[in-house]
C-alpha positions, 0 to 999 in steps of 0.5 A, a space after each residue: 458566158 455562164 462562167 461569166 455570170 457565176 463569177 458576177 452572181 456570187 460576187 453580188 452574193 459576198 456583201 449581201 449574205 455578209 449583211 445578213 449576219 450584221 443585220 441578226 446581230 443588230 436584231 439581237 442586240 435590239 432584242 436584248 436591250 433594255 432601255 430603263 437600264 440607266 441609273 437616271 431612268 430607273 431613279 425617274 422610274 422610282 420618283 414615280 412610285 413615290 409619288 403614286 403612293 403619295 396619291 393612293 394615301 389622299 384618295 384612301 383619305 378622301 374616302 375615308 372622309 367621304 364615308 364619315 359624311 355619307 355613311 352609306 359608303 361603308 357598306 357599298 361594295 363597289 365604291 366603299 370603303 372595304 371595296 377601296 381597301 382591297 383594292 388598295 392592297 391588291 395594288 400595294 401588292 402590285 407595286 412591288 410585284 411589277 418592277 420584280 417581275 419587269 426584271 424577272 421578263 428581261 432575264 427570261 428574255 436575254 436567256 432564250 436570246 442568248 442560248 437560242 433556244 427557239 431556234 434549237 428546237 423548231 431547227 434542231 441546229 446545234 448551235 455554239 455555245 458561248 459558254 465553251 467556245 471562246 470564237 461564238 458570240 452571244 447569241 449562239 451566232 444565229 446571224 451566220 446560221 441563217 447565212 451558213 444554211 442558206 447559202 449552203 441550199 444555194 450553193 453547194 458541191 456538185 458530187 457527195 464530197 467536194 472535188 476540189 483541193 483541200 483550200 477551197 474545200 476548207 474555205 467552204 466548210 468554214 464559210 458554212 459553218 464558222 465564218 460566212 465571210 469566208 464566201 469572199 475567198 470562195 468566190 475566186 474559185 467559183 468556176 473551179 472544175 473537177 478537172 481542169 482547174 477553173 477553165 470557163 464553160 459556156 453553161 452556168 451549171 455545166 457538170 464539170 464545175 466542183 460547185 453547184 451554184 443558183 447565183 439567181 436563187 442565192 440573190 433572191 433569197 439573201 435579199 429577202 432574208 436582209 429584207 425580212 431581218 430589217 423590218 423585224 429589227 425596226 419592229 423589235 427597236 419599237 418593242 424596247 420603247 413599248 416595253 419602256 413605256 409600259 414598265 414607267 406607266 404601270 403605276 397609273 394602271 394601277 392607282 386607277 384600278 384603286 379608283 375605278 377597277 380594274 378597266 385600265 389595269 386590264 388593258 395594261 396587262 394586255 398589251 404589256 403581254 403582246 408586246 412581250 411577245 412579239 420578240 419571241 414571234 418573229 424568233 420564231 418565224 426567222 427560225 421556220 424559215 431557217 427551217 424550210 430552207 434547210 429541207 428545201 432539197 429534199 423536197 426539190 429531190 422529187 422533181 426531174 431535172 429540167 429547165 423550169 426546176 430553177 424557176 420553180 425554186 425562185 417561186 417556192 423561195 418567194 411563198 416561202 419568205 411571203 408566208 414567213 412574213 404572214 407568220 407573226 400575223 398568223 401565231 398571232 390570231 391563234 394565240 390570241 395576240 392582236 399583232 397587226 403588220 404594218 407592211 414593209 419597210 415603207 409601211 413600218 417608216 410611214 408610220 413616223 408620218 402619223 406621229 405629228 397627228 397624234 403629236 397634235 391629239 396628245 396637245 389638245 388633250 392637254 389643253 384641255 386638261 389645263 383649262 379644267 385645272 382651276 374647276 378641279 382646285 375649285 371643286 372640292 380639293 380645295 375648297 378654299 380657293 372657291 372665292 378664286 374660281 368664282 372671280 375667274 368665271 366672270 371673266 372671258 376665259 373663265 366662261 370658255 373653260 366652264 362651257 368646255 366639253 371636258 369640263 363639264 364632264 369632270 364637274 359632274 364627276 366631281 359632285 361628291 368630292 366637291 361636297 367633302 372638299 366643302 365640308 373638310 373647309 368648313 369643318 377647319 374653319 370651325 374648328 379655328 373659330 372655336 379654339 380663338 374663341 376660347 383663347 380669349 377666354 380669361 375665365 377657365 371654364 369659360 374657355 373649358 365650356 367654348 371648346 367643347 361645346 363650340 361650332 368645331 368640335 362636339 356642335 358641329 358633330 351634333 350639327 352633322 348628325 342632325 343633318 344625317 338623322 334629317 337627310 335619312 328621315 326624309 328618304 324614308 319619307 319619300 319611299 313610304 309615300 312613293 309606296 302608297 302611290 304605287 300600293 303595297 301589293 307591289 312595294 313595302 314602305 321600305 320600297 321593297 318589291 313585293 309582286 315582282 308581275 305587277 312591277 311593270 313600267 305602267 305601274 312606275 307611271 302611275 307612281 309618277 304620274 301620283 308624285 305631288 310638287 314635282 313638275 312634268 318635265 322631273 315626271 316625264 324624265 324619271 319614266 323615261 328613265 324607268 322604260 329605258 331602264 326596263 328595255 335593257 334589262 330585258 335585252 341583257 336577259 334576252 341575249 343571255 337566254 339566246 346564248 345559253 341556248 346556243 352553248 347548250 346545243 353546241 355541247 350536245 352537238 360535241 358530244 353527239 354522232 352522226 346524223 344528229 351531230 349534223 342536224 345539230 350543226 345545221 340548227 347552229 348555222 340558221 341561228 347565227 343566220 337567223 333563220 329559225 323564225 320562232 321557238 316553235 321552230 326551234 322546236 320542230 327542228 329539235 324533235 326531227 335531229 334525233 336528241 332525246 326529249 328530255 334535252 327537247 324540253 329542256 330547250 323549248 319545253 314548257 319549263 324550257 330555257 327559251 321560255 325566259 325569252 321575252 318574245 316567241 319570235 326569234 331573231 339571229 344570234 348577233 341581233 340580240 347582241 346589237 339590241 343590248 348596245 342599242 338600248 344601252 344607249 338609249 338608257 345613258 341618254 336617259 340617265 344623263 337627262 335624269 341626272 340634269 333634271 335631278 341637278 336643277 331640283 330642289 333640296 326635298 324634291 331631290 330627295 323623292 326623285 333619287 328615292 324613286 329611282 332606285 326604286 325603279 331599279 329594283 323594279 326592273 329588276 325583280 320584273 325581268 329576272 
C-alpha cells in the first residue's frame, strides 16, 4: 500500500511543481512589463504635458494680472506672484525630472528582476546567468529555483549518495537543478530500492526505497507555493496599471502644486513609492521562503524519529507559507509603506465587485463637474459670456446647477478670478471703444488726443489708480478708527499691536461692539470669529507645549540609566494615559525620578516650559491633539459665516469688516505667543 500511495503523490506533485515555475515566470513577466511602452500611449502621454504647460502659462498669466489690480499680491509669499514663480520653476523642473526618472525606476526594476538579486542575497543561491548560459532564462530561472529547492526538501535520496543507476540519479540531479519537468521521468522510478529494483513495500517510507519521499508535505507545499506565486502575480498585474496610472497623471500633480502647493504633489509622490515597492516586497517574501524551506532539514534534524515528525513538518510548512504571506504586510509597517492585504485569491477578484460603486462615485463626480461648467465660463474666465450665464439661470436647470453643493463651493473659490476675469473684459472693451473713436477722427490730433487720453488707454489707468488710492485710503480709514475703538495702549493707527495682555477676546468685543453702521449679526459673526480664532490659537500652543515636554523627557529618558530611565518611562506612560492631573504633579514626580534639578526647572520651573500651557491642569497627551481638531472646526464654521455675512456687506462696510479681521488675527496672535 505505501508503494501505491507514493506512486499516486508524486504523480499528483509532476503538474503542480510543473505549474510553479509557469506561475514565476508570469510573476516576472508582469513584474518587468511596462505598460506606457506603446508609441500611442507615450504620444497621449506627451499631449498631456503639452497641454499641462499650456495651463501652467494661463494661471501664471491670471496672477500676473490679478497682481496689477490687487498689488498686495506682490508681497504675499504664500499666493503672490514670487510665491507662483518658484513654484512654477520647481515644477518646469518636474516636468522634465518625472518622465527621466519614470524611465530610470524601470531600468532599476528590469536590472534587479533580471539578475535576481534579491534572491541571491537573502538565499545566497547562485543562480544562472543569462549572460553566459545560453539554456538560463531571464530572470535567472527563479521559477525552477523555487520548484528545485522545494522538492529537493520533500524529496530526496534516503542514504548521503544516491543508490540507484546512473539514469535515475542524473534525471534527479537535473529535475533539482535545471529542468523541474524532469520530476516526470523520476516518478516511474519512484519506488526504486537500493536492492531489488522498484519491488512495492507495504510502508510508504520503507528503508529499502533509494528516495526519501513526503508525498503529502510535497503536495501541501507546492500547492501553497502556486497559491502564493498567483495572488503575488494578480497584485503585480495591478501594480503595471498603478505605476501606468501614476506616471499619465504626474502632470496634475504637479500644475497643482503651482496652484495650491504641494498637498496633492505630496500624496502623489507617496503613493508612486509604495506602489514601486511592492514588486520588490513580495520578491522578497518569495525569497525567505525559499529560504526557510532550504534550512527546513536542519532544523527537523534536531528531533527523533517519530511518527508525529511528518505532522510536525506539515505544521511548520503551514506557519511557514502563512508568515510568509503576512511578510509584505510586515516590511510594510516597518518601513513605513502602507501595503494593506487583501485576503486571498477571492478577496484580491471581490475587489472587482467594488469597481461598479467607484465606477458610479467617478459619474457623479463628473456630473457634477459638468453642472459647475457654464459658472466657471461665467465667473471670471470669461467674462463676456455673463449675458449667457444670467439667461441660463432663469431657467429650471440654471437654478439646479446654482443651488448645487459644488457649485456654490466653486463660486466662492471663484471670487478673485471672477473679479479679473471682469476687469480684463472691461478693460478690451475700452481699449476698443477708444481706438474706433479715434479712427473716425479726420482731424489728426483730434484722433492723437482720443487715443491717449480715452476711456482704453492712460484714463482707464488713471481710472484704476483712482480706485486703488481710494480702496487703499478707506482700509487706513478703517484701522485708525477701529484703533480708536479699542484704544492705543493696544493698537496703533496702522492696527498693529501694541500690548500683546491686553489684546484678549473682551477687548476685540468691545472694539465691535464701538463699530458704527454695522448691523448685530455683522458684529455677533466677526466676535465669534475672533473667540473661535483665539481658542485654536491657544490649543495649537497648548498641543505644542505638551509634546515639547514629552520629546524633552523621553531624550532625557535615552540618555539616562537605572532607576531614573525607569522613573522617567513611567511618567511617560501616565502622560499618554493621562494620569498626572497637573503640573504640579508633574513636578513632584520629577523631583523623586533622580534627574537634575536644572532639567526640573526647565520642565515645571517657574521659567519652565509647561508654564506656557494655558492651564495648571493636565490632560492625556491624545487630549490636546483632539482639542486642536475640535476647535479647528469650530473656527471653519465660524470663517465660513463670517465669509457669508462679509459677502451680503455693503461696499464700505466690507472695508471695515475685512480690516477688523485681520486685526483679529494678529491679536490672537500676539495674545497667545
Amino acid at each position: 500500500m505505501g508503494g501505491l500511495f507514493r506512486k499516486l503523490f508524486i504523480y499528483i506533485c509532476v503538474p503542480i511543481y510543473n505549474l510553479i515555475v509557469y506561475m514565476y515566470k508570469i510573476f516576472y513577466s508582469i513584474a518587468t512589463t511596462r505598460f506606457l511602452k506603446d508609441d500611442l500611449i507615450q504620444q497621449f502621454s506627451s499631449n498631456i504635458y503639452v497641454l499641462v504647460s499650456a495651463v501652467m502659462l494661463f494661471a501664471f498669466s491670471i496672477t500676473i494680472l490679478s497682481a496689477i489690480v490687487n498689488p498686495d499680491l506682490l508681497t504675499d509669499n504664500k499666493k503672490g506672484v514670487s510665491a507662483l514663480f518658484k513654484r512654477s520653476i520647481i515644477a518646469l523642473a518636474l516636468m522634465v525630472l518625472v518622465p527621466f526618472a519614470f524611465n530610470q525606476l524601470y531600468d532599476i526594476q528590469e536590472s534587479v528582476m533580471t539578475n535576481s538579486l534579491i534572491e541571491k542575497i537573502v538565499v545566497g543561491i547562485n543562480l544562472c546567468d543569462p549572460d553566459t548560459d545560453s539554456n538560463c532564462e531571464i530572470g535567472g530561472n527563479g521559477g525552477q529555483v523555487i520548484a528545485g529547492t522545494l522538492i529537493s526538501s520533500v524529496l530526496y535520496p534516503a542514504g548521503d549518495e544516491i543508490s540507484v543507476n546512473e539514469d535515475i540519479s542524473e534525471n534527479y540531479k537535473n529535475m533539482v537543478a535545471k529542468d523541474i519537468r524532469n520530476i516526470g521521468l523520476i516518478a516511474p522510478d519512484i519506488n526504486t530500492t537500493v536492492e531489488d529494483g522498484s519491488k512495492l513495500h507495504y510502508h510508504f517510507d520503507d528503508e529499502d526505497y533509494a528516495f526519501h519521499f513526503d508525498g503529502l508535505i510535497a503536495i501541501i507545499a507546492g500547492l501553497a507555493t502556486v497559491y502564493i506565486l498567483t495572488i503575488y502575480a494578480i497584485d503585480v498585474a495591478v501594480r503595471v496599471f498603478k505605476l501606468a496610472f501614476l506616471e499619465l497623471t504626474a502632470p496634475i500633480s504637479i500644475v497643482a502644486y503651482v496652484g495650491v502647493g504641494d498637498k496633492m504633489l505630496s500624496s502623489w509622490f507617496k503613493e508612486l513609492g509604495k506602489t514601486y515597492a511592492e514588486l520588490f516586497i513580495r520578491v522578497v517574501a518569495i525569497a525567505f521562503y525559499l529560504f526557510l524551506m532550504n534550512n527546513l532539514d536542519k532544523f527537523m534534524s534536531a528531533f527523533t524519529d517519530g511518527d508525529w515528525i511528518s505532522v510536525l513538518k506539515v505544521f511548520l510548512i503551514v506557519g511557514m507559507l502563512i508568515f510568509v504571506k503576512q511578510v509584505p504586510d510586515m516590511l510594510g509597517r516597518i518601513f513605513g509603506v502602507d501595503i494593506k492585504l487583501k485576503g486571498g485569491i477571492g478577496g484580491r477578484l471581490g475587489e472587482m465587485a467594488g469597481v461598479g460603486e467607484q465606477a458610479k462615485k467617478a459619474w457623479t463626480g463628473l456630473k457634477n463637474l459638468a453642472k459647475a461648467a457654464p459658472l466657471v465660463a461665467g465667473a471670471g474666465l470669461a467674462a463676456g459670456s455673463k449675458l449667457a450665464g444670467d439667461k441660463l439661470g432663469q431657467t429650471a436647470l440654471g437654478q439646479r446647477i446654482n443651488n448645487n453643493p459644488t457649485v456654490q463651493k466653486l463660486k466662492n473659490g471663484m471670487g478673485k478670478t471672477s473679479a479679473v476675469g471682469s476687469k480684463i473684459k472691461d478693460g478690451v472693451s475700452s481699449a476698443v471703444s477708444t481706438v474706433k473713436a479715434a479712427a473716425n477722427e479726420s482731424n489728426p490730433f483730434k484722433a492723437y488726443d482720443k487715443l491717449m487720453n480715452g476711456e482704453g488707454s492712460k484714463g482707464a489707468v488713471r481710472k484704476e489708480q483712482a480706485a486703488y488710492e481710494k480702496n487703499k485710503q478707506a482700509k487706513a480709514a478703517a484701522r485708525e478708527a477701529l484703533s480708536k475703538n479699542i484704544g492705543s495702549s493696544i493698537l496703533d493707527s496702522n492696527g498693529n499691536v501694541v500690548n500683546a495682555s491686553a489684546a484678549t477676546p473682551a477687548a476685540y468685543s468691545s472694539m465691535v461692539d464701538q463699530m458704527k453702521g454695522h448691523t448685530q449679526q455683522q458684529k455677533d459673526a466677526m466676535v465669534k470669529y475672533n473667540e473661535k480664532q483665539h481658542d485654536l490659537f491657544v490649543a495649537q500652543k497648548d498641543n505644542q507645549t505638551i509634546n515639547q515636554i514629552r520629546t524633552a523627557i523621553e531624550t532625557k529618558m535615552n540618555a539616562s540609566t537605572g532607576t531614573v530611565k525607569t522613573d522617567l518611562a513611567n511618567i511617560l506612560a501616565q502622560m499618554d494615559l493621562g494620569g498626572i492631573k497637573s503640573i504640579s504633579d508633574l513636578n513632584t514626580k520629577l523631583n523623586s525620578s533622580g534627574v537634575d534639578q536644572n532639567f526640573v526647572d526647565a520642565i515645571t520651573g517657574a521659567k519652565g516650559v509647561a508654564n506656557n500651557l494655558s492651564s495648571s491642569n493636565l490632560g492625556s497627551i491624545a487630549s490636546y491633539s483632539s482639542a486642536v481638531d475640535s476647535a479647528q472646526e469650530a473656527f471653519s464654521r465660524a470663517d465660513s459665516t463670517l465669509n457669508d455675512v462679509i459677502g451680503k456687506a455693503t461696499a464700505d462696510q466690507q472695508v471695515v469688516m475685512k480690516e477688523a479681521r485681520t486685526i483679529s488675527k494678529k491679536m490672537n496672535e500676539a495674545n497667545t505667543k
